[in-house]
N, C-alpha and C positions, 0 to 999 in steps of 0.2 A: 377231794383227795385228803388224805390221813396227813394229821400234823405228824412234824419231827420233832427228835427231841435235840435241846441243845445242851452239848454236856462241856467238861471241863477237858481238858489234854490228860489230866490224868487219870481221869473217868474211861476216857476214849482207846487208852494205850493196855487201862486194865485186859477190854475184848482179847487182846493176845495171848494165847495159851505158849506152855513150851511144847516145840515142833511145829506149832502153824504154819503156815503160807504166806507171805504178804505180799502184796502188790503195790509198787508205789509208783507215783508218778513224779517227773519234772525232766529239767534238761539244765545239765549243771546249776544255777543259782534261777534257773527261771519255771517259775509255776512249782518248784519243791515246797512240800508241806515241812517246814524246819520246826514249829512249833511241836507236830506231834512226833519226828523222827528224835527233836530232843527228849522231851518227852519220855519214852519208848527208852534210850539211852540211861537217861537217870531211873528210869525204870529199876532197869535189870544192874546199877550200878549197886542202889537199894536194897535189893531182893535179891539176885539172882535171876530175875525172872524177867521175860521170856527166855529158856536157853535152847538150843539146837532150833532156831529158824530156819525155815527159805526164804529168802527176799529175790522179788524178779522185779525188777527195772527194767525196762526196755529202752531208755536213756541214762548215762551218767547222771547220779543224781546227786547236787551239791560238789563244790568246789571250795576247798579251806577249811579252815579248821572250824570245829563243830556244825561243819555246814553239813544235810544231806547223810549218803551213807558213812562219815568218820564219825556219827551217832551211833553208830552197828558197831562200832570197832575196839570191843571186848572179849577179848579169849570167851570163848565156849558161848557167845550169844548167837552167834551166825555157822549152822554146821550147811549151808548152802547156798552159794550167790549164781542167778542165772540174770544175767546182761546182755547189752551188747558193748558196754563198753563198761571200765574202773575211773581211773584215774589220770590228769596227763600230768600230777604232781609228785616230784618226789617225796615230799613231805606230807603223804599222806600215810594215814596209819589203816585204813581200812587195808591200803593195798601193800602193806607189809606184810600184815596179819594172811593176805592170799598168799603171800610172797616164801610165808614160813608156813604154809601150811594150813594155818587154825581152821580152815573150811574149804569146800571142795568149789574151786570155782571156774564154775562155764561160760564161754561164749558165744552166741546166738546172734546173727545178723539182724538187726532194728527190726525190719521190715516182716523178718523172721516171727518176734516177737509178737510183733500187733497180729498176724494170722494166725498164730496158738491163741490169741487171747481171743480174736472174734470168731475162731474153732471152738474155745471153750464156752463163750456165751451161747453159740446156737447146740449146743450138746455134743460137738463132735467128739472124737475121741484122738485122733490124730491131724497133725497139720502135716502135708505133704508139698514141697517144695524143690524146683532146681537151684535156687538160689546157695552158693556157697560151694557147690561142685570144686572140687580141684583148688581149693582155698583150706588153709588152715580149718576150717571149721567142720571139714568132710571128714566124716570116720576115716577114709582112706587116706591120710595124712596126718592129722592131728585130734580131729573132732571135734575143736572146741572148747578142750579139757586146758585149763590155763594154769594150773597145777598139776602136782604128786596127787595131793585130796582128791581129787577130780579124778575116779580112775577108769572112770569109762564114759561114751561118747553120749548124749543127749539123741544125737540123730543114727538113723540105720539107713544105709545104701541100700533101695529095692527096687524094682523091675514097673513100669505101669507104662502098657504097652507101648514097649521096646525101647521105653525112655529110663535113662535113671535117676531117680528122686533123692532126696532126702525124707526122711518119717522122725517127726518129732512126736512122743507121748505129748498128750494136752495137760497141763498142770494146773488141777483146782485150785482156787484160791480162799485160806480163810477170811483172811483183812486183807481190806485196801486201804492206803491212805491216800487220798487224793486232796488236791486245793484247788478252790476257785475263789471269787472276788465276792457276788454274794450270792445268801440263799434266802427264800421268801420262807414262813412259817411251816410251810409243806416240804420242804427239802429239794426244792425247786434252785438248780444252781446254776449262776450265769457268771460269763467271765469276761465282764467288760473291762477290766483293768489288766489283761492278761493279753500277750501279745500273740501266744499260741496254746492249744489245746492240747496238742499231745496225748490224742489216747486216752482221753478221763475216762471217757462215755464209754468205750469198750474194757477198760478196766474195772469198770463198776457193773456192766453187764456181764461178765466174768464172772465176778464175783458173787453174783447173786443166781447164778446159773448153779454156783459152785456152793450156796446153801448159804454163803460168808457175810459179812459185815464190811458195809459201804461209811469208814467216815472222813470228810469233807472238811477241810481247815478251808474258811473263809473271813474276808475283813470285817462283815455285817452280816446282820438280820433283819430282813424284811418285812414287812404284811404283807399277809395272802394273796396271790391275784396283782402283786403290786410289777412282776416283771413279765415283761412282754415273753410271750409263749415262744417268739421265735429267736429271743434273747437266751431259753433256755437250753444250756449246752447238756446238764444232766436232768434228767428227769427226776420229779420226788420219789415217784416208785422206786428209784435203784440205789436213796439215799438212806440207812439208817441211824443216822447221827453225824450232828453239825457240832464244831469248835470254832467259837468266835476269835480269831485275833487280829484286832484292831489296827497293829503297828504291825502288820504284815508287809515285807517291804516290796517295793513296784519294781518290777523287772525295767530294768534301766532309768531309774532317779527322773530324772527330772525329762527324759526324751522320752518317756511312758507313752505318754500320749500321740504323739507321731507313730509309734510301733502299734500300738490296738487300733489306729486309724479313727482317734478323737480329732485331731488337728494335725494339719500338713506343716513337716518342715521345709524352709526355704531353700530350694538343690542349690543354692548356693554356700548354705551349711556344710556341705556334704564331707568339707572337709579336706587335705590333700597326703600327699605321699611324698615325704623326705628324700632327699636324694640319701639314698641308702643300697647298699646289697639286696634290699626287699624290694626297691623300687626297681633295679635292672629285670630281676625276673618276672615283676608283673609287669611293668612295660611288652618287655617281649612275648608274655603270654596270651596278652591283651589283643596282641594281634591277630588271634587266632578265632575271637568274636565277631562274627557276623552280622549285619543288620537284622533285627526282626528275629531272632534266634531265642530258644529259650533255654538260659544259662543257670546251671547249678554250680553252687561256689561253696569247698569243702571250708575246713576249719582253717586259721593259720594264714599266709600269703594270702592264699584267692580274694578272698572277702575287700582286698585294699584294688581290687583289678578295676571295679565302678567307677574312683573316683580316678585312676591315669583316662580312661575314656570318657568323663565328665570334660576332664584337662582340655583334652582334645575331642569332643563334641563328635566322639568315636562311635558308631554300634547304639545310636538313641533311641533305638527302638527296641533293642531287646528286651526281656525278661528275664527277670533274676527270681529263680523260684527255689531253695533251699529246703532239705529235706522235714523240717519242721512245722511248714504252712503257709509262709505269709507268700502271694503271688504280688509280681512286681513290688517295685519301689528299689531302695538299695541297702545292701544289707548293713546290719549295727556291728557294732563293733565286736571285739573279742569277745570278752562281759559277757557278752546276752548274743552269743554265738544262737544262729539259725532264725534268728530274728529282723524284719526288715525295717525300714524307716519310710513311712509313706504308700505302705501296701496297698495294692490295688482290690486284694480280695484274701484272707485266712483261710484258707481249708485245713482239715485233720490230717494229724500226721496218717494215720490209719488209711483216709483215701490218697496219699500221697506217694505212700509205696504201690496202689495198686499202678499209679501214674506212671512213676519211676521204673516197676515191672515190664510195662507195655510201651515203655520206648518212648515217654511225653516228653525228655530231653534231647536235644542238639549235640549237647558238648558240658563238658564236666572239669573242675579245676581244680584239681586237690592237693593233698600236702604228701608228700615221702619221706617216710625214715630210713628206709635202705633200698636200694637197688642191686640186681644180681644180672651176671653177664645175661639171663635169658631175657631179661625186661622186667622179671617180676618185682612188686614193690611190697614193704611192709611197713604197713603204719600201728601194726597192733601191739607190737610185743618188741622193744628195744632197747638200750641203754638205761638198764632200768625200771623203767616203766612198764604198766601194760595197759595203755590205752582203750584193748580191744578195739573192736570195728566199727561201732555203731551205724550206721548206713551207709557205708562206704561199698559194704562187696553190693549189695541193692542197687547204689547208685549206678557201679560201674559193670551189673550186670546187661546191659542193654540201650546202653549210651552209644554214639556212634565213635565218636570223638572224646578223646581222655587226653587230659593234659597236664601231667604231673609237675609240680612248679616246687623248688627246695635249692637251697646250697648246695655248692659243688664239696666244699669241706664244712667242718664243725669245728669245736672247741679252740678260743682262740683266734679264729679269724678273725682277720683285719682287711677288709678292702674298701674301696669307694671309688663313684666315677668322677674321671679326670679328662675334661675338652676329650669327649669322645670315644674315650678307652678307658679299659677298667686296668685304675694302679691297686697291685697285691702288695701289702703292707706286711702281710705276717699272714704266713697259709694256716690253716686249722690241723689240729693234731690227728682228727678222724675222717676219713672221706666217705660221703653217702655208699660208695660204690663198693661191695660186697662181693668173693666170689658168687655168695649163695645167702638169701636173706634170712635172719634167723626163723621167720614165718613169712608164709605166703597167703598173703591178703589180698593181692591181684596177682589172677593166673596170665600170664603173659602169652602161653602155648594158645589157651582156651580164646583170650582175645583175639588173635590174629587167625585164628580157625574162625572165628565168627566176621571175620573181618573190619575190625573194629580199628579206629587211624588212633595211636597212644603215640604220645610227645613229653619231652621230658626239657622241662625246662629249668638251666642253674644259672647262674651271675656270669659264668667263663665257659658254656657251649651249650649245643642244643643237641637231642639225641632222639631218633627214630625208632621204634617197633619197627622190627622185619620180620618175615618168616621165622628167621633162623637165629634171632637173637636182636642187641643192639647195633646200629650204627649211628657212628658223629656225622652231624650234618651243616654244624653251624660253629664258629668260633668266634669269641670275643674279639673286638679289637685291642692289642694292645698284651696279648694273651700269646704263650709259645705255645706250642702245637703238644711237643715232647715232656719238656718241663712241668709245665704248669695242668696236664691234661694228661694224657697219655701215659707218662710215668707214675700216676698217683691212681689209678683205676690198675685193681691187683687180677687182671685179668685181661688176654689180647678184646682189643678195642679195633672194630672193622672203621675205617675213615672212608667217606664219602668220595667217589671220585669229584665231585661236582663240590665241594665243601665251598662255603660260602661264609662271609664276613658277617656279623651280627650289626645290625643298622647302629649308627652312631648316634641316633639320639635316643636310646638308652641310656645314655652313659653320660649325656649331659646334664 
């Protein structure tokens, strides 16, 4: 095999013309090549140069300041962002800059993503897909355009016998920046300090499908021959340049090792859940876990759902598989979101949508940022922010069981549980509850046509998918019907005849 060469970040960031393509990989602060996205940054601060890129992400890349894409975030260097998600900061400048315009940006459901790109390694020309139907990202609603710049849809509605798809064009790539841990003299990269993969491999087969340049920020360099073949995540064939950086830092400090499945952490670390507004809603969602079940847990609340059934020695058998890789164990914290602690097995995110496609989940537990009288929820585009999707419409397109878990208000609240009932201290200025959500990232009609059980779990009730819309089905104790529920949802609310108390050891 052909040596690589190993160059400098500034060597490496030169490859970029203005207009190019790049492809980058990571998942907010985890497996992000930051060395060459700074790089790349002070580039064009210098120069001018690269101006009018595309950048396609298929995860949030970077979180804070100079982390990730707010490297990109100078008027006239980015005239294109295709993702599936931005940012959930407000303080971020990349997502101002979409905010005012300065580049036209789309978004594309994760799973979406990784199928254009291993379309685009095997030569195809279009990715065709149901995923996203009836959701913001269908031409026939929004398309996915997340601005004004944005002024037309990525995907087209078409006919493939007597079904309707989505048709994405396949987008070549000139650069990729990708990162692993290390590389042997050959361009041989393996990612054993890395807790997940995320798509390297088919990003760099992309790219080199697509004529581009493959380079690879790693912490070392190896001899030839020195890493086990089956340790190799990227092959040298699809590498053209390595950057060493040394003080690359370990996706979760010092619990590294427990997540790449070096060393087991102790489940009695695992850690617990305050008695808090967070803990009432995973408590009660918790119960909705089955033994032996295999559980996807979104961003936000879910992820704290392990350790209330750690508590109580709940559901031991399940699986907690997360749209990033890691099978079993329990997932990490915020930080290092889609990461587990004590994984049983890694796979790519790439074979993990085809997983999540075909129905390999139970039950799914995610976060909401608004709800609308029909059930629909949106986590993409809200007060602010534009999160986008990123595996969310994937997730929930073939789940059986969806279990939405968020506050009943915002801004300002105050509550906490008291012997058994929840005391309201100071209600929130905004309530989830929406006639109509500003975007629709789950179709509510589309679910209950497929017949799919959706639950909606807040701190003060619990609410059902029907046919025909929501109903209440559960009330806090300690909680008025009227008051505290029913008057603050700006739309008629159907009540269960059957309405039932919320168990009281939530609330203790």
């Amino acid at each position: 095999m052909r040596y690589v060469n190993t160059i400098s970040a500034a060597e490496a960031v030169a490859m970029v013309r203005d207009g190019d393509t790049i492809a980058i990989c990571g998942c907010e602060n985890v497996l992000t090549p930051n060395v060459l996205l700074r790089a790349l940054g002070e580039r064009f601060i210098n120069t001018g140069s690269p101006r009018a890129i595309t950048e396609i992400h298929p995860i949030i890349v970077g979180m804070g300041e100079g982390k990730g894409l707010e490297n990109l975030a100078h008027p006239g260097m980015v005239a294109r962002a295709i993702g599936s998600g931005y940012s959930f900061l407000k303080t971020s400048r990349y997502t101002e800059l979409l905010k005012n315009n300065a580049f036209a940006a789309h978004v594309v459901p994760m799973g979406t993503i990784y199928q254009m790109l291993r379309d685009c390694a095997a030569g195809r020309r279009r990715t065709y897909t149901r995923i996203g139907l009836g959701t913001f990202v269908d031409p026939g609603v929004e398309g996915g355009c997340l601005n004004a710049a944005a002024d037309r849809s990525l995907a087209e509605r078409i006919e493939i016998e007597g079904e309707t798809h989505l048709a994405y064009n396949v987008e070549p790539i000139n650069v990729a920046f990708l990162r692993g841990s290390t590389a042997d003299e050959c361009g041989n990269i393996s990612l054993e300090d890395e807790p997940v993969s995320l798509g390297v491999l088919a990003i760099a087969q992309a790219t080199k499908a697509s004529g581009g340049k493959v380079i690879v920020q790693v912490r070392r360099v190896t001899q030839k021959g020195s890493i086990h073949p089956r340790m190799v995540e990227i092959p040298g064939i699809f590498v053209d340049a390595v950057v060493v950086a040394p003080d690359q830092e370990l996706a979760g400090g010092a619990l590294n090792p427990a997540l790449t499945g070096e060393t087991r952490l102790p489940v009695r670390d695992v850690g617990s859940v305050p008695a808090s507004i967070e803990r009432i809603i995973v408590s009660r969602a918790s119960m909705e876990v089955r033994d032996g079940q295999t559980v996807n847990l979104g961003v936000g609340m879910p992820v704290e759902l392990p350790k209330i059934l750690h508590e109580r020695n709940g559901a031991p058998t399940a699986t907690y598989f997360p749209e990033h890789g890691s099978v079993g164990g329990i997932p990490g914290e915020r930080a290092i979101f889609g990461t587990n602690i004590n994984p049983d097995a890694i796979i790519d995110s790439t074979s993990v949508f085809d997983c999540f496609q075909g129905g390999a989940l139970d039950i799914t537990f995610l976060g909401c940022g608004q709800i609308d009288m029909a059930g629909n929820v949106n986590v993409s585009k809200f007060n602010g922010i534009v999160p986008g999707c990123g595996g969310f419409i994937d997730i929930v397109s073939k789940t059986p069981r969806v279990v939405f878990c968020g506050a009943f208000t915002a801004g300002g609240f105050d509550a906490a549980p008291e012997n058994g009932r929840l005391l309201i201290r100071r209600e929130g200025r905004f309530t989830k509850f929406v006639p109509q959500v500003e975007q629709i990232t789950f179709n509510a009609a589309l679910a209950a046509q497929k017949g799919q059980q959706v639950t909606y779990v807040t701190e003060r009730a619990v609410f059902q998918l029907r046919e025909d819309g929501l109903e209440l089905t559960e009330i806090a104790p300690g909680v008025d019907l009227q008051r505290d529920v029913l008057d603050l949802i700006p739309f008629p609310m159907r009540v269960a005849n059957d309405l039932v108390t919320m168990e009281a050891m939530h609330f203790n």
